[in-house]
Each structure stands twice: as structure tokens, then as C-alpha cells.
C-alpha positions, 0 to 999 in steps of 0.5 A: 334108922327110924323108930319112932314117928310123930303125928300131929292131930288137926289137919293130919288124922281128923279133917277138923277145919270146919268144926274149928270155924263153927265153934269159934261162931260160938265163941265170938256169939257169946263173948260178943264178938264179929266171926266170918261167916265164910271160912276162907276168910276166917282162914285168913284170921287165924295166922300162925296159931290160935293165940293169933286167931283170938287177936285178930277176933279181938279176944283179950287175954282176960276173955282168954280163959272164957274163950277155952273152956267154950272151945272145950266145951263145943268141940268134943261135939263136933263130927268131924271125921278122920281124912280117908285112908290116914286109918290105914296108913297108921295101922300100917306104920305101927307095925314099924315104928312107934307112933307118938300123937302130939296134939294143941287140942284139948285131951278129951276130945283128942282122946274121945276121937280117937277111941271114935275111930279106934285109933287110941291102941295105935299110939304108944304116947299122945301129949294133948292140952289139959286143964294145966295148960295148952300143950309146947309141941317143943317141950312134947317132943323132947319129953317123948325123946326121953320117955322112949330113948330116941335120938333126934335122928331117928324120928319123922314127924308129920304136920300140916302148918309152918309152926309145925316145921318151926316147932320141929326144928326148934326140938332138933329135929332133922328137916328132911326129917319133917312132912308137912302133908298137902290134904290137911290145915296147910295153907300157910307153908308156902315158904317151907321147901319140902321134898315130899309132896304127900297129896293124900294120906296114902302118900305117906308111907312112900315119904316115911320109907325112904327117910327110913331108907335113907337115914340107914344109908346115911346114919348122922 
């Protein structure tokens, strides 16, 4: 059986795309770089992760530091909104399950959006980036595993990018175990075959009951 349900942040719960890009502006402004101004041709810079996005900008790794603490710094500014409905669906989920938030963006602003949007009650742990260093989703997860007692079997998690899947599967998840949505950041998951097609956040709480439905049915 399911007990525990793994949310990703950016392109799950808050719709944060956008701010992502405007801040990167910033970025490149001050540290004296080119930034698309079109957003679908930033899209097409930012590849696998973000460390891949600072290459493509031409942000070395001595800039790196500069980089971060101009992204912390703007982020927490930005009034991006949760997608309609996600609200919803996890205080429905929460009545069930354990909710765990595992996040690469910066803890302030994960926490200071989610107090926003009265959502910080509704998660039992939130692993974010901090001043130590960005958040290992693989290490997050097997850290939550521990603290809470679960077995990887027992868990869903639901992401938006093919280096969610990847980090999933690499902490020994199932993969019928994994929902990549369709509303969020997800424009580089074309090669992950996925049973769920979850259109809207709403969509959701289908997909997690009958992976719950079928992990009673077939346990292991």
C-alpha cells in the first residue's frame, strides 16, 4: 500500500516558469551576460538542470556563487502562483497519505510560498536548497525513507522533468511508481513512457488511487 507521496515544487505546485526566466535576465544584466528574451528559446537553454542552463548562458563556475545568491535574492520576489486546483488536490491527498516536498529551489522562498498559499501544514517533511548547498533529490529521498520508515514501494512521486524520473529511479523507486504531469515545466520528458497522462492537477488523485489500488493488489 501507499503511505507516503513525494511532490516536486517548480512545475507541480507553483507555476514558476516564467519567474525563473525573469530572474535569470537579472542574472545575466549583472553578471554581464546575453539572456533570451523570449521564453521559449530560454526554455531550449536550460536542458537537463539549471547547471546546465549556467553553461549554455556562459556562467563559469567562479561566477557560480555570484549566480545563486542573485537567484535567491530575486526569486523570493516573484508572484508566481500555484496551478489551479494543486491546492485541492493535496489537502485531499493529505488525508491519506504523508506528503513529503522535495525541492532544488532555495528554502526561503519554498517556505515563504508555501505559507503564501497556506500549504506548509500539509507537508510532513520539505527538503529545499540552503545556504549549505542545492538539495541531491536522491539523497532527499533516501533521507525521508529513513526519517519516516518507508519502503520504496510505498511511496509515489510526482515530478514534471526527465531528471525527476532519473532521480527517482536512481533512489529505488518504482516507476509505475513515478507521475511526470503534463501542466507543469515538462518539455523534455518526451522519451519517459508514462501510463498516467495527468492534464491538470485535478488528474492526480485518479493516477495516485490506482497505484495505491494496485500496489495493495500486488504488494512487491
Amino acid at each position: 500500500m501507499i503511505k507516503a507521496i513525494i511532490f516536486d515544487y517548480d512545475g507541480v505546485i507553483v507555476d514558476s516558469f516564467q519567474s525563473l526566466h525573469e530572474v535569470y535576465k537579472i542574472i545575466c544584466k549583472e553578471l554581464g551576460k546575453k539572456c533570451h528574451e523570449d521564453i521559449k528559446e530560454f526554455q531550449k537553454l536550460y536542458g537537463y538542470t539549471s547547471k546546465e542552463l549556467k553553461k549554455n548562458l556562459g556562467i563559469s563556475e567562479d561566477e557560480d556563487k555570484k549566480a545563486n545568491i542573485i537567484y535567491n535574492r530575486e526569486i523570493i520576489k516573484k508572484d508566481h502562483t500555484t496551478f489551479d486546483g494543486i491546492k485541492e488536490v493535496i489537502n485531499e491527498l493529505k488525508k491519506d497519505y504523508n506528503l513529503i516536498l522535495i525541492s532544488a529551489s532555495p528554502r526561503k522562498e519554498v517556505m515563504h510560498k508555501l505559507e503564501k498559499y497556506n500549504l506548509s501544514d500539509k507537508f510532513d517533511l520539505v527538503f529545499a536548497s540552503d545556504n549549505l548547498g542545492p538539495m541531491r533529490k536522491v539523497k532527499a529521498i533516501a533521507e525521508a525513507f529513513k526519517k519516516m520508515n518507508l519502503k520504496s514501494d510505498e511511496v509515489i512521486m510526482i515530478g514534471d522533468r526527465t531528471v525527476d524520473y532519473n532521480e527517482g529511479i536512481k533512489a529505488g523507486l518504482k516507476s509505475n511508481h513515478i507521475i511526470l504531469v503534463e501542466y507543469g515545466w515538462g518539455y523534455d520528458k518526451d522519451k519517459i513512457k508514462q501510463k498516467f497522462l495527468v492534464k491538470k492537477p485535478s488528474d492526480l488523485i485518479e493516477a495516485v488511487k490506482i497505484i495505491d489500488k494496485n500496489a495493495r493488489t500486488n504488494p512487491n
